[in-house]
N, C-alpha and C positions, 0 to 999 in steps of 0.2 A: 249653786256649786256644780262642777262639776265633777259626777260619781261616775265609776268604772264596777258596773259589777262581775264578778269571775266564774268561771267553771256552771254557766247556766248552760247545762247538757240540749237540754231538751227546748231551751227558750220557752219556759213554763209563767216565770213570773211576769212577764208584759200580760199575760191575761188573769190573774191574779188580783180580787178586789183589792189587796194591801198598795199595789203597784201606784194605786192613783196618789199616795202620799207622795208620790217623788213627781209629782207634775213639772215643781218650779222650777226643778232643777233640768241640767243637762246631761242626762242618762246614755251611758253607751252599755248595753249588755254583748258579755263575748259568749259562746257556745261552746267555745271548745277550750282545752287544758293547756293553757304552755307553762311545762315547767324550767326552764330555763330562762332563770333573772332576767341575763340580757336583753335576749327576744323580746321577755313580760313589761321589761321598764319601758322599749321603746313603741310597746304600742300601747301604753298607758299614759305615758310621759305627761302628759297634761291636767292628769286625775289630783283631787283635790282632797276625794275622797273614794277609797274602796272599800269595797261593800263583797264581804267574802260567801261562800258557801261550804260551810262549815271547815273541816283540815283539809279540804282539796289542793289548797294552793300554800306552801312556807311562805311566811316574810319572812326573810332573813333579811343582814344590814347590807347585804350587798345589793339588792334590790331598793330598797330604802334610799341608801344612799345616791340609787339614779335618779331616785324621784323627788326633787326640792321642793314642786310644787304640791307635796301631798301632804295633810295637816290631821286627817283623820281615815280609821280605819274601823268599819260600823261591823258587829259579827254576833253570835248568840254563843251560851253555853260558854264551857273551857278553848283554851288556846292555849296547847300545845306547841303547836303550827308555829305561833307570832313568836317572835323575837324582841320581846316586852324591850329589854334595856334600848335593844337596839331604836324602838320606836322611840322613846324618851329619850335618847342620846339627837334624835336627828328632829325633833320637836313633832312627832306624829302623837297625837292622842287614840287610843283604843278604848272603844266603849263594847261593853259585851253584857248581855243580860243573863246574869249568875243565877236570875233567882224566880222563873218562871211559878206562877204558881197553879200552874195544873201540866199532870207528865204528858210525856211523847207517848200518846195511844196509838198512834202510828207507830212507833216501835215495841211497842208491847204487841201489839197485833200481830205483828211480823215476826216477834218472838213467839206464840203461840200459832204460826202458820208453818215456823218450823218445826215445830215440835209433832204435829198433825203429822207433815209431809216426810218428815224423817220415819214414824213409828209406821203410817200408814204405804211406805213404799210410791208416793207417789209420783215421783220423779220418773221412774222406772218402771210402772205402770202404764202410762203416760207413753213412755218411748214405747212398749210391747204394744199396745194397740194401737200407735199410730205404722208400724212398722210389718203389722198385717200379723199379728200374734195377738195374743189375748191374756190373761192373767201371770203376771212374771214372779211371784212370789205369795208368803203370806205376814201379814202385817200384825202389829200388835196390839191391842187396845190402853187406853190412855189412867180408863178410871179404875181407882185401887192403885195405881203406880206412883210411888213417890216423887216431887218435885223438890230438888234443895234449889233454893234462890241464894246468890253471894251477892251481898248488898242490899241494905235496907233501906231504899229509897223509891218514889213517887211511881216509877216505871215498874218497879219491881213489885210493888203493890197492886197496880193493874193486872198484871200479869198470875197474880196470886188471886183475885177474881175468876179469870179465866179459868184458873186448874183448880178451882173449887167447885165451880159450875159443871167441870166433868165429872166430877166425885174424885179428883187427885189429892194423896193427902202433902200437903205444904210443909215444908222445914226452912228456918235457915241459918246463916254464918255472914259472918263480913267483921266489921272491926269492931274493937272493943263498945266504942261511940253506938255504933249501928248496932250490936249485939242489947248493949243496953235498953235502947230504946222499941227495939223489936219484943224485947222480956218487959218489957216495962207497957205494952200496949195489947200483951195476952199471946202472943205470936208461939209457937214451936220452934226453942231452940234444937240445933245437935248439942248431942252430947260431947264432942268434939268436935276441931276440925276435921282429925284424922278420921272419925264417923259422918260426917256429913257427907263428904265425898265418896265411903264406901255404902253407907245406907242407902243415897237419894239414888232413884234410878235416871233422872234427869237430872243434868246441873246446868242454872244459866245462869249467864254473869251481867248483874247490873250497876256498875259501879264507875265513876268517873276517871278519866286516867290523866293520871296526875303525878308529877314526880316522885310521891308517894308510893302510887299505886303501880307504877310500873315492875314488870314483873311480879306480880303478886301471886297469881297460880304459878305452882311452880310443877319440875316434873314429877317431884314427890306427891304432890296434891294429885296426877293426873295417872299414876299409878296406884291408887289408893282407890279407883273406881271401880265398879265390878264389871265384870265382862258383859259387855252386849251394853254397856250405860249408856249416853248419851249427852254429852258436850253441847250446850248452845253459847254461842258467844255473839248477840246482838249492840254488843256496846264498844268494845276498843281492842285489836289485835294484841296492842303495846302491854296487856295486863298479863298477859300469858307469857314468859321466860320466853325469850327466841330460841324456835326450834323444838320446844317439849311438847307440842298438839304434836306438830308431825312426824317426830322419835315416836308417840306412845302411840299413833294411827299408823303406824309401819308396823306395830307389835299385830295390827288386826284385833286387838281384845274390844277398844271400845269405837263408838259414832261419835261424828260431830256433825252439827249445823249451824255454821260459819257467815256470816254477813261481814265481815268486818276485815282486814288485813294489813300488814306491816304496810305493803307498796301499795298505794293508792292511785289511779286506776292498776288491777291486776288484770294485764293480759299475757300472761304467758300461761301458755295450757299445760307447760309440761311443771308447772310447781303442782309438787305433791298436796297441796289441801283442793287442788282442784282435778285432778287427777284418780284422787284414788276412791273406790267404789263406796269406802266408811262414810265419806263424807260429802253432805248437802252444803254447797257454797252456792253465795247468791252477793250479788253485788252492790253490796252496804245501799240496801233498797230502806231499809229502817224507819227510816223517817221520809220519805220519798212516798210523799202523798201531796196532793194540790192542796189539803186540808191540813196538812201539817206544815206545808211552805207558806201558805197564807197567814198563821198562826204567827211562826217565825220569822219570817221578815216581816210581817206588821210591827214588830217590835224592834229590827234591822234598821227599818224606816223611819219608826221616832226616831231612833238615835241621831240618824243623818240630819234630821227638820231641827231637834234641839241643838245640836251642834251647827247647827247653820243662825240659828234665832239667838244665838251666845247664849244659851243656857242647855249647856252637854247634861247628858244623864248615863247612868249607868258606866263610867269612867274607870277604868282598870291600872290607868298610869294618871291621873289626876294633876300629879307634879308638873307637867307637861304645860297646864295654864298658867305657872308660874313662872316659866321661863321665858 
């Protein structure tokens, strides 16, 4: 077949043990972002199959639609991004692996490097000695300080290792489902929402975003925080209300350390989550390990070898064989 895969920054995967899965095929990898359908359809135009990197790049039907010769679309986790009807409308099949079963230590890693780098001033540190100064602040210690986690899932449970291992005491909240099973496995609920978010002196958000879940913190949740708290958000912009981190980070009461954001790539210096001195942004690094891309597209990979051997797996629109 011939696969097109997208948004490889770094040209990472060609050396990648997984990469050898795609021998038989006719692999073109691109390095860099085009978001404009037009431009994307016509240097794809031959693709059979594309191979995404996670919400970097929308299908929409307008892209779709340029591409007649494209039959499958191989990706991991949630899709947001894809434009499901529209794949099924235009006979594209999307396979996607829902249901990993061990989490993103890479992102749990990187959630506990912000939480170091935030308390410990290290950003800022960092610029004072390389800048011919020397200590720019003082920083906070981690053990004794409350961690609430929102959402009770795989990532969020590493991560709940990590801040045990400091001596952090653990809480958490997330939905009725997840509240359950989190009381149901010995875990520390809050007492409320409205306590969890005023109790925890950290709060990080691990939770899928999903039409569900969109907007789910809201600006009442992030006013409910105590002063000096501290916001991590290593999993989805889209879960935070638009505009309520950066309303309540203009107030100055509390921190954030942000991986994640509404416009994907963010370059413009003058948006306030990267601007303003509350807050530690980092560039949806999460899962942005050689060790986490190997993981994930090994399983990118079957998809593509099964759907080339007639037998797809991990199938999101299914109906699509039928037509």
């Amino acid at each position: 077949m011939k696969v097109h895969i997208l948004d490889d920054w770094f040209d990472t995967l060609r050396g990648l043990p997984c990469f050898a899965k795609l021998a038989r095929h006719d692999v073109t990898v691109w390095t860099d972002h085009e978001p404009d359908p037009a431009r994307l359809a016509a240097r794809v135009a031959d693709a059979e199959a594309l191979v995404l990197f996670r919400e970097r790049t929308r299908i929409g039907a307008d892209l779709l639609e340029a591409l007649p010769n494209l039959r499958l679309i191989s990706q991991r986790s949630v899709y947001p991004h894809i434009d499901v009807d529209a794949c099924t409308a235009n006979g594209v099949l999307v396979c996607s692996n829902m249901h990993s079963d061990t989490p993103s230590y890479a992102a749990a890693e990187m959630t506990l490097a912000l939480i170091l780098a935030s308390y410990r001033q290290i950003p800022e540190q960092v610029t004072s000695i390389r800048s011919g100064h020397w200590q720019a602040g003082v920083g906070r210690t981690l053990r004794g300080r409350t961690l609430g986690l929102y959402g009770y899932g795989r990532i969020a449970k590493a991560v709940e290792g990590y801040a045990e291992a400091l001596g952090m005491r653990v809480q958490w909240w997330g939905s009725d489902a997840g509240r359950a099973r989190a009381l149901a496995d010995g875990r520390t609920l809050a007492d409320s929402r409205e306590a969890f978010f005023a109790t925890s002196d950290i709060v990080s958000l691990h939770v899928r975003l999903k039409p569900d879940t969109r907007g789910i913190i809201t600006a009442d949740d992030l006013a409910q925080m105590a002063p000096r708290s501290l916001l991590v958000n290593t999993s989805r912009a889209g879960l935070i209300v638009p505009g309520a981190l950066e309303a309540e980070i203009a107030r100055n009461r509390i921190f954030a350390a942000v991986d994640v954001f509404e416009t994907e790539p963010l370059t413009d210096p003058s948006h306030p989550l990267l601007r303003h001195p509350n807050v530690l942004p980092t560039p949806h690094l999460g899962y942005v390990t050689e060790d986490e891309f190997d993981l994930q597209f090994s399983d990118i990979f079957d998809q593509v070898t099964a759907f080339a051997e007639g037998a797809p797996i991990h199938m999101i629109n299914p109906v699509v064989l039928a037509q």
